[in-house]
Backbone atoms as SQL, in Angstrom:
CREATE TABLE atoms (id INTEGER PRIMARY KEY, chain TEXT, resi INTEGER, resn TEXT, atom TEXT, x REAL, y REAL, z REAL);
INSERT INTO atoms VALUES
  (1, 'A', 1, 'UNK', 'N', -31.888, -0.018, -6.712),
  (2, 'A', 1, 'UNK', 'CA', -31.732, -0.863, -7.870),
  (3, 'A', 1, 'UNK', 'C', -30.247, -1.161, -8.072),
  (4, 'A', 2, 'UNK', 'N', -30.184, -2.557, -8.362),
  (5, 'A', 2, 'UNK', 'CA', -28.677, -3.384, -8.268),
  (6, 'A', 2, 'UNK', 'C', -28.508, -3.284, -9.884),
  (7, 'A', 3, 'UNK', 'N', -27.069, -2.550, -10.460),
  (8, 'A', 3, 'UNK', 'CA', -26.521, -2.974, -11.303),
  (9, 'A', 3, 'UNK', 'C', -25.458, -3.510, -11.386),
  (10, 'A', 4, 'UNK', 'N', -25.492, -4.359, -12.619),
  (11, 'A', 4, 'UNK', 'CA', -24.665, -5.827, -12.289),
  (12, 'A', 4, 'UNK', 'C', -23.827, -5.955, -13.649),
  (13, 'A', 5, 'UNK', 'N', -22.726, -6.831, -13.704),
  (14, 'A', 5, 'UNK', 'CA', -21.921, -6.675, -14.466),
  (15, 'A', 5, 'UNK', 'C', -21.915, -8.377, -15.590),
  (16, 'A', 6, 'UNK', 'N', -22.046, -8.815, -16.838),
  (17, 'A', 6, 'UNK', 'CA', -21.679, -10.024, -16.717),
  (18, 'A', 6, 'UNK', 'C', -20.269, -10.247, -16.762),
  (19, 'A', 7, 'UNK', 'N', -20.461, -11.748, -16.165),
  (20, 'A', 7, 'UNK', 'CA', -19.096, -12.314, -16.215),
  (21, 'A', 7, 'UNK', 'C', -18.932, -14.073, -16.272),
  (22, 'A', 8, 'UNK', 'N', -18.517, -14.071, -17.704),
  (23, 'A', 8, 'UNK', 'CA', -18.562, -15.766, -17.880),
  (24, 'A', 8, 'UNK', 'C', -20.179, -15.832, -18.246),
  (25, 'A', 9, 'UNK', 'N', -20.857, -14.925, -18.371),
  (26, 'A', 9, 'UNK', 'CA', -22.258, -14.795, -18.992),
  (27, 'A', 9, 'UNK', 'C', -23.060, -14.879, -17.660),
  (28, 'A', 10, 'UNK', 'N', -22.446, -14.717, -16.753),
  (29, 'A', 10, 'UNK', 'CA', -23.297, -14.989, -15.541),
  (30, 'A', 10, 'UNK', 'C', -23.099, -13.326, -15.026),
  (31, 'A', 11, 'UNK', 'N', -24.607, -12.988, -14.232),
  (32, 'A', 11, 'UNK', 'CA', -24.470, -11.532, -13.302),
  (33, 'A', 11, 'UNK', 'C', -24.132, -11.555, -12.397),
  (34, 'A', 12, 'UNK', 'N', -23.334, -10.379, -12.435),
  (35, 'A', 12, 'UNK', 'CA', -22.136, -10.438, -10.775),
  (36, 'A', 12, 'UNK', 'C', -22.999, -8.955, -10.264),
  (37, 'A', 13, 'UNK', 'N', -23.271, -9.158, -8.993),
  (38, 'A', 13, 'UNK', 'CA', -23.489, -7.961, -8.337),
  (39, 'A', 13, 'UNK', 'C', -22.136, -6.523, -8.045),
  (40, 'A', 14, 'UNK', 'N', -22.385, -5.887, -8.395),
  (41, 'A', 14, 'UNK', 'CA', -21.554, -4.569, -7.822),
  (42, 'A', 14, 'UNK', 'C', -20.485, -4.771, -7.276),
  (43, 'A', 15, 'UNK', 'N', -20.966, -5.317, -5.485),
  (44, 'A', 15, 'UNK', 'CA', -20.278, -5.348, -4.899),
  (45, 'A', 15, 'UNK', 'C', -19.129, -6.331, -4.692),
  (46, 'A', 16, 'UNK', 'N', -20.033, -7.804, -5.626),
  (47, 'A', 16, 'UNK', 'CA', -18.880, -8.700, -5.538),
  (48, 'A', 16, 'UNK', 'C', -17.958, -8.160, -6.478),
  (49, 'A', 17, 'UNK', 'N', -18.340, -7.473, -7.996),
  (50, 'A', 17, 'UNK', 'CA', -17.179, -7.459, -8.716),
  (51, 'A', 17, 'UNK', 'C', -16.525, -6.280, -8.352),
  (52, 'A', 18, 'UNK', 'N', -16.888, -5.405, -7.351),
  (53, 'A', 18, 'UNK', 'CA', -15.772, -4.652, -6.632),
  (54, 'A', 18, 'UNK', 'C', -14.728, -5.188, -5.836),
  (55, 'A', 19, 'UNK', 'N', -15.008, -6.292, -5.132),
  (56, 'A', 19, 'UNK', 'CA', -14.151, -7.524, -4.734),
  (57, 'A', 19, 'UNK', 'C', -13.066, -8.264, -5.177),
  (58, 'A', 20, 'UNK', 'N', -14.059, -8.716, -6.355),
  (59, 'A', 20, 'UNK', 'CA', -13.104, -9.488, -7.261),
  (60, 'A', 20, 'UNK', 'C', -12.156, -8.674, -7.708),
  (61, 'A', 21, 'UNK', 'N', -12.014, -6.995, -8.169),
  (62, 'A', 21, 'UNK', 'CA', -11.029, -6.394, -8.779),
  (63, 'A', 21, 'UNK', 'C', -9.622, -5.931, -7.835),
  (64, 'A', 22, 'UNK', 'N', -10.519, -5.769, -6.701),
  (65, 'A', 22, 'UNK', 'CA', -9.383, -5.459, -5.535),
  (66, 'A', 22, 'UNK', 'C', -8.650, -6.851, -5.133),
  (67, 'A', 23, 'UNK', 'N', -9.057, -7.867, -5.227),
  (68, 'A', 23, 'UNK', 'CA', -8.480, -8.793, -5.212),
  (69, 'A', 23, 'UNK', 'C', -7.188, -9.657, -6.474),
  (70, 'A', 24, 'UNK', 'N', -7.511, -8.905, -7.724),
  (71, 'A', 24, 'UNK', 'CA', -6.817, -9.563, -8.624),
  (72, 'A', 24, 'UNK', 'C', -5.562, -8.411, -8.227),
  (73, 'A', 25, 'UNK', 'N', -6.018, -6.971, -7.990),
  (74, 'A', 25, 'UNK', 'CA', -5.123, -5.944, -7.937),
  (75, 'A', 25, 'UNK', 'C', -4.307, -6.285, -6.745),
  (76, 'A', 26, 'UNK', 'N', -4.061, -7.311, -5.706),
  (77, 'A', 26, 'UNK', 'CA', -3.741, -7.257, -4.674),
  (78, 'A', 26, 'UNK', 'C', -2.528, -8.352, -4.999),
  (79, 'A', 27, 'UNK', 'N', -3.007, -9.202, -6.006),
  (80, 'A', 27, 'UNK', 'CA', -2.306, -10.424, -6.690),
  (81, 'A', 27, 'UNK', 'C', -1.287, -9.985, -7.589),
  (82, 'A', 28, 'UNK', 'N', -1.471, -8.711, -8.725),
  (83, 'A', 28, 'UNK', 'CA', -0.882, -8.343, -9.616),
  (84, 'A', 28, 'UNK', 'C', 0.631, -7.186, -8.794),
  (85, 'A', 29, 'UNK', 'N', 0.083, -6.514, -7.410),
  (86, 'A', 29, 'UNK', 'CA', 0.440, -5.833, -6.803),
  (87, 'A', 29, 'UNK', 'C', 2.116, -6.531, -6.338),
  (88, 'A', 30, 'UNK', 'N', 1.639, -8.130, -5.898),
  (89, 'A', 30, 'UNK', 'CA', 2.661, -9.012, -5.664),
  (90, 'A', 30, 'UNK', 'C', 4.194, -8.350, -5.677),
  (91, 'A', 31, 'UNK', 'N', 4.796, -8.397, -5.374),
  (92, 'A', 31, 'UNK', 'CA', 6.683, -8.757, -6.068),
  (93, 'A', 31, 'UNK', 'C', 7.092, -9.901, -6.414),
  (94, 'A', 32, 'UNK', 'N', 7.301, -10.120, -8.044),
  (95, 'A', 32, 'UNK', 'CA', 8.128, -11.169, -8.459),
  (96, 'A', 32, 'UNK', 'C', 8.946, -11.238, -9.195),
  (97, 'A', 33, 'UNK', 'N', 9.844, -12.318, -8.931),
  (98, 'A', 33, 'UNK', 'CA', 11.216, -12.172, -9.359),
  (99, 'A', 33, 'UNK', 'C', 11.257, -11.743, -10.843),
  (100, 'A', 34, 'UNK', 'N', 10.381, -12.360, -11.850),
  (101, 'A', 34, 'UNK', 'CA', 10.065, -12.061, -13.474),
  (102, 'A', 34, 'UNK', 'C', 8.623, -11.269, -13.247),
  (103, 'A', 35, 'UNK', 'N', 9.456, -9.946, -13.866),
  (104, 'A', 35, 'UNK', 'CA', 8.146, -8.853, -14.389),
  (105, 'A', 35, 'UNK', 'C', 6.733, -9.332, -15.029),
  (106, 'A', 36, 'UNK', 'N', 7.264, -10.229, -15.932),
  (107, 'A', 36, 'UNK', 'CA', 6.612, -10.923, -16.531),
  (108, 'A', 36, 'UNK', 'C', 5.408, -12.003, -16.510),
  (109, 'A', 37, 'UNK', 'N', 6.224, -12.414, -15.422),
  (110, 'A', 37, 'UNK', 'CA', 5.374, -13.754, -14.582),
  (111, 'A', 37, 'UNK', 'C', 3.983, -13.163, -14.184),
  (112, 'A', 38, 'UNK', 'N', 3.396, -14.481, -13.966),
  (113, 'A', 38, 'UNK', 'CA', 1.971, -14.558, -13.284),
  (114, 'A', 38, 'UNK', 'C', 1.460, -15.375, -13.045),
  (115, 'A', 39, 'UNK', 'N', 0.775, -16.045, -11.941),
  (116, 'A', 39, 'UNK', 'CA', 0.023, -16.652, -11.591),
  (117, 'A', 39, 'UNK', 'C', -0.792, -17.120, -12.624),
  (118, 'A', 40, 'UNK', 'N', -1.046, -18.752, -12.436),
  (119, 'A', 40, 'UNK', 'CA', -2.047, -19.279, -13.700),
  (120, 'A', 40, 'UNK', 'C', -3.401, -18.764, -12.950),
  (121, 'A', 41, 'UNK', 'N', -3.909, -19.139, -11.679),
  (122, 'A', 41, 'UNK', 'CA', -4.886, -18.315, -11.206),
  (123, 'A', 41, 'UNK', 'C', -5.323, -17.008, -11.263),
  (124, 'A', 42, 'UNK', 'N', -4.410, -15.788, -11.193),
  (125, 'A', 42, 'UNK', 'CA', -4.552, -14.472, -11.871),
  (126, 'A', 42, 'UNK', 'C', -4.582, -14.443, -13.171),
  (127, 'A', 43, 'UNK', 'N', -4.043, -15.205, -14.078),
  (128, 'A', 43, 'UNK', 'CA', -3.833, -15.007, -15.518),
  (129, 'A', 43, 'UNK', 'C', -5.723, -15.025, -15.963),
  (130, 'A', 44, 'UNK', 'N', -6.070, -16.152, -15.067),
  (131, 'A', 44, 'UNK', 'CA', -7.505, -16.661, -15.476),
  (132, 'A', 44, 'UNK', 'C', -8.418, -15.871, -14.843),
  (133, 'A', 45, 'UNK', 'N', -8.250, -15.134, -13.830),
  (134, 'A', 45, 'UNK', 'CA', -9.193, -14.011, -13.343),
  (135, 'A', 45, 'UNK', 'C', -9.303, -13.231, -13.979),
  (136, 'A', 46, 'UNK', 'N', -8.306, -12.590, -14.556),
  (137, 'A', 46, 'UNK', 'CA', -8.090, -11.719, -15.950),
  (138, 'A', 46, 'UNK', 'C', -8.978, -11.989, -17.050),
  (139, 'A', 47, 'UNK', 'N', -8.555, -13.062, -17.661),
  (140, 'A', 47, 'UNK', 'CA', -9.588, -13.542, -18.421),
  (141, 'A', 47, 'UNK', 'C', -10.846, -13.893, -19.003),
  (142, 'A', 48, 'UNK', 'N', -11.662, -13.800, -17.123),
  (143, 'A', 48, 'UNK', 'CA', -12.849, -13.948, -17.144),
  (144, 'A', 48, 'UNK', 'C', -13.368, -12.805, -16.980),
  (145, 'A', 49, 'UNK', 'N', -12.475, -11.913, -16.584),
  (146, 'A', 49, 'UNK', 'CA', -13.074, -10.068, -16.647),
  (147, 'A', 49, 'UNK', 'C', -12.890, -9.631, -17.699),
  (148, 'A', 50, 'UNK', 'N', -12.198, -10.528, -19.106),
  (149, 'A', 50, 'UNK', 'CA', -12.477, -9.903, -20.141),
  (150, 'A', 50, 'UNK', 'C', -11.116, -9.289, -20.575),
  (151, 'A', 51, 'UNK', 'N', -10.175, -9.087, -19.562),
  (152, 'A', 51, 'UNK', 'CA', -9.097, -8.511, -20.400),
  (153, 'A', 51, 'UNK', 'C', -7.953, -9.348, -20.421),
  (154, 'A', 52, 'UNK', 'N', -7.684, -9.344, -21.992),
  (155, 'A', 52, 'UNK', 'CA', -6.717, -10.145, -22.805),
  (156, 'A', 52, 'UNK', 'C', -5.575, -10.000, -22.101),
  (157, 'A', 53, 'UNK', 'N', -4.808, -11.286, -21.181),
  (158, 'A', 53, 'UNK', 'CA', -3.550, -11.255, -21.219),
  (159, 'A', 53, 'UNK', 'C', -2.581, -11.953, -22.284),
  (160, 'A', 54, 'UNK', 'N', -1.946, -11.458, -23.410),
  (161, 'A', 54, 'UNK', 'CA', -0.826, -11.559, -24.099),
  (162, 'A', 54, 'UNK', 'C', 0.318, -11.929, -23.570),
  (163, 'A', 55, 'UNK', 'N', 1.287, -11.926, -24.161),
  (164, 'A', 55, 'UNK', 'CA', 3.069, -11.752, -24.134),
  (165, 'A', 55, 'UNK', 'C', 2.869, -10.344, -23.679),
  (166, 'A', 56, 'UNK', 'N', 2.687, -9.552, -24.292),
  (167, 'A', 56, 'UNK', 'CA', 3.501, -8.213, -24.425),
  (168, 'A', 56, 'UNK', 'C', 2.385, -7.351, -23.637),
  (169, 'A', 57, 'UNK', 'N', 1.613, -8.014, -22.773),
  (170, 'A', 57, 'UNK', 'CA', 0.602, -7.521, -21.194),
  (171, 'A', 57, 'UNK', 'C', 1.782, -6.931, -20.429),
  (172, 'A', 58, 'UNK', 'N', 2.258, -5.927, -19.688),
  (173, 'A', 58, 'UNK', 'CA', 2.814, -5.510, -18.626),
  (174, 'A', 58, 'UNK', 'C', 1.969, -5.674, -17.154),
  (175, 'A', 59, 'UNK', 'N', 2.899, -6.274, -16.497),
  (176, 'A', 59, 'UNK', 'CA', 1.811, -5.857, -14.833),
  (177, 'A', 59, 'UNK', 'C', 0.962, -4.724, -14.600),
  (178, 'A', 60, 'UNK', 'N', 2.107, -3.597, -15.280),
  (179, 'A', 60, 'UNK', 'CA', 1.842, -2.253, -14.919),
  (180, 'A', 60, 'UNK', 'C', 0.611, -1.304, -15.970),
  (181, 'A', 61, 'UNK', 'N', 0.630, -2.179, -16.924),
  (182, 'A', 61, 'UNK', 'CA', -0.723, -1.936, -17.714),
  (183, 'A', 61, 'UNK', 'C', -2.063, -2.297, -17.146),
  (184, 'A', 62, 'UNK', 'N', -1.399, -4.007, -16.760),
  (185, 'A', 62, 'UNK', 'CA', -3.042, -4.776, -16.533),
  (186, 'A', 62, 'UNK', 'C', -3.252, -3.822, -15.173),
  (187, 'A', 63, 'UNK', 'N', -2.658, -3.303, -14.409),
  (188, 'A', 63, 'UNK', 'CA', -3.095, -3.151, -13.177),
  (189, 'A', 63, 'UNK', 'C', -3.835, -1.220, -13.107),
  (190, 'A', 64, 'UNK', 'N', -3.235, -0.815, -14.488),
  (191, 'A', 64, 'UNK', 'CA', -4.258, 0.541, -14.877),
  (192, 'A', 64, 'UNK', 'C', -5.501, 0.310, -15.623),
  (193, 'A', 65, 'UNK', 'N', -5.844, -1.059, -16.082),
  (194, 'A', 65, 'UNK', 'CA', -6.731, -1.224, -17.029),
  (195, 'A', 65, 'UNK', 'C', -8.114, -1.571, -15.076),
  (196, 'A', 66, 'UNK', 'N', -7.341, -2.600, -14.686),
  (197, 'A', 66, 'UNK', 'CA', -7.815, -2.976, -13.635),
  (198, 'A', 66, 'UNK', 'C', -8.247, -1.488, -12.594),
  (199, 'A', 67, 'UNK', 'N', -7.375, -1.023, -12.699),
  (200, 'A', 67, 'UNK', 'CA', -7.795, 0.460, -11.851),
  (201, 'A', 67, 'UNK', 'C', -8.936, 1.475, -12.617),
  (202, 'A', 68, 'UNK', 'N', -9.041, 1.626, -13.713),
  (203, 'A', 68, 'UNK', 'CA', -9.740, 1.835, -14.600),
  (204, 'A', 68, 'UNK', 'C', -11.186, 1.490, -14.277),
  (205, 'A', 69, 'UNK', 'N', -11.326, 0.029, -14.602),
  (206, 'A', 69, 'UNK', 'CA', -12.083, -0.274, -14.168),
  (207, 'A', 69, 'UNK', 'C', -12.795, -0.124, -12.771),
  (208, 'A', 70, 'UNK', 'N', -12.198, -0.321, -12.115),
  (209, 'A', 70, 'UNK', 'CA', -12.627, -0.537, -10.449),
  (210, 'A', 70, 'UNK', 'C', -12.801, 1.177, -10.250),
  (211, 'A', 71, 'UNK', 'N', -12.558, 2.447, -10.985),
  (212, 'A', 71, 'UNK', 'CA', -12.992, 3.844, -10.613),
  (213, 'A', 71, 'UNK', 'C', -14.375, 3.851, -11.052),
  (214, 'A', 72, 'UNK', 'N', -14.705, 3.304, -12.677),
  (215, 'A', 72, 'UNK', 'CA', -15.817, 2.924, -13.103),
  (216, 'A', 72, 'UNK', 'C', -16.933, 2.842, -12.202),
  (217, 'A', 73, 'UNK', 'N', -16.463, 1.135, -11.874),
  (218, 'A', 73, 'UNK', 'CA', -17.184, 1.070, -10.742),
  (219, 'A', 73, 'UNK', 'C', -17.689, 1.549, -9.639),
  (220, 'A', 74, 'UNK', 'N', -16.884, 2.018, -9.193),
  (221, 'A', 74, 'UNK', 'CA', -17.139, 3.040, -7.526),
  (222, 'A', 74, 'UNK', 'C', -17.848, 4.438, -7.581),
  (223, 'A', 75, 'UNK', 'N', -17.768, 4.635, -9.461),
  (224, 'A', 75, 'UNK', 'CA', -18.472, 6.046, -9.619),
  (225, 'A', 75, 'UNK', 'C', -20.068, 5.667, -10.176),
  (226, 'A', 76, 'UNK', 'N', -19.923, 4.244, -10.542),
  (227, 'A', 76, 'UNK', 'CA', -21.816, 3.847, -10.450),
  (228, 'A', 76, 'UNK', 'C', -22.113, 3.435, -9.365),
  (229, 'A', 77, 'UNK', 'N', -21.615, 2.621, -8.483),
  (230, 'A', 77, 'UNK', 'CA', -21.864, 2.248, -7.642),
  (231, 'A', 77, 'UNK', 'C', -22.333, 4.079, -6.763),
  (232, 'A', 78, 'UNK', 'N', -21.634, 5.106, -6.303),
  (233, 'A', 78, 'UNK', 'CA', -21.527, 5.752, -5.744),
  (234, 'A', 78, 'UNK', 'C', -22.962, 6.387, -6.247),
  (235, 'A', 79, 'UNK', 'N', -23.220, 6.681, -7.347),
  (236, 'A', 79, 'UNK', 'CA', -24.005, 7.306, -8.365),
  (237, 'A', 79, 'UNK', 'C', -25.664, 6.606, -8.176),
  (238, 'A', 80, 'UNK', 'N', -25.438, 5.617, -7.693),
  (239, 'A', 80, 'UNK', 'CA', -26.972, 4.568, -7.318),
  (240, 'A', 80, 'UNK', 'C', -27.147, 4.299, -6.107),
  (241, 'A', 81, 'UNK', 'N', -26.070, 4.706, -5.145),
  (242, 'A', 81, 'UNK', 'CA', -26.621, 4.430, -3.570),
  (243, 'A', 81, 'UNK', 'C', -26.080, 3.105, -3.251),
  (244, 'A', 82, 'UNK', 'N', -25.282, 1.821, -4.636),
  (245, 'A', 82, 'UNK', 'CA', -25.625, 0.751, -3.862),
  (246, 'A', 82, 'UNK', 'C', -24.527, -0.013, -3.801),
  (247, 'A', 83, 'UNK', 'N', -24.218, 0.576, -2.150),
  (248, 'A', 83, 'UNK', 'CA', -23.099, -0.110, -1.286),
  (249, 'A', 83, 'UNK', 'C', -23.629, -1.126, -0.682),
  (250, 'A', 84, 'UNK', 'N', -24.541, -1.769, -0.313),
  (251, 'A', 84, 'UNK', 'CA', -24.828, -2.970, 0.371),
  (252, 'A', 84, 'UNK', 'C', -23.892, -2.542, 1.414),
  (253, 'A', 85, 'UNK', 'N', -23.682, -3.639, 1.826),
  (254, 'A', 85, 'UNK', 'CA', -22.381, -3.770, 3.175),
  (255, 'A', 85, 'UNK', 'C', -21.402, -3.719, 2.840),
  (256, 'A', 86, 'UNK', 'N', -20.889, -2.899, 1.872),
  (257, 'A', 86, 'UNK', 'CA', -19.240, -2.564, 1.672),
  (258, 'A', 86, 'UNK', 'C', -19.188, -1.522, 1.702),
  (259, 'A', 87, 'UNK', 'N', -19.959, -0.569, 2.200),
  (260, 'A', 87, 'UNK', 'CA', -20.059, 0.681, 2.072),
  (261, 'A', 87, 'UNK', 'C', -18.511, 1.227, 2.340),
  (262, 'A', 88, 'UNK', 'N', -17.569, 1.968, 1.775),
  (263, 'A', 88, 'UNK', 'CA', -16.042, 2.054, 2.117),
  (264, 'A', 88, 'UNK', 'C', -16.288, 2.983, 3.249),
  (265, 'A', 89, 'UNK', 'N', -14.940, 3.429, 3.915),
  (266, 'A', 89, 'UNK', 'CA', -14.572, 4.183, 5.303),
  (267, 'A', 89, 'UNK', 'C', -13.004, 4.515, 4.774),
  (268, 'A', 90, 'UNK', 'N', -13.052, 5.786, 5.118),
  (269, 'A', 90, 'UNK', 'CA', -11.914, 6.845, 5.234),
  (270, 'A', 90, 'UNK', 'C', -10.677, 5.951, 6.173);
């Protein structure tokens, strides 16, 4: 049994929104010249996962809120068997 997350009111499977988080984290991970800065495309991935980017958002916040999340995940996911084909490797 697939549990699923909404997003934008629509259900995301597991595995994609395990995807999607490693992917915004890979974006936020970046080096840029302003701490501050961000991508209008990341700003809006953010957004649609629900967490508020502000002014006073740090990279280094969004990317523990984002980690946060994505342990969440990997401990239901882990907890229900359901890796589909992403099953991770050491």
């Amino acid at each position: 049994m697939s549990q699923d997350w909404s997003v934008g009111g629509v259900r995301v499977p597991n595995a994609f929104q395990l995807r999607r988080l490693d992917r915004i984290l890979s974006e936020l991970a970046r080096p840029a010249l302003d701490e501050d800065s961000m991508v209008a495309s990341t700003r809006n991935a953010l957004v649609e996962l629900g967490i508020c980017v502000g002014s006073d958002a740090s990279r280094r916040d969004l990317v523990e809120s984002l980690w946060s999340r994505k342990r969440a995940l990997l401990r239901q996911m882990s907890a229900l068997g359901d890796w589909g084909p992403t099953q991770p490797v050491a």
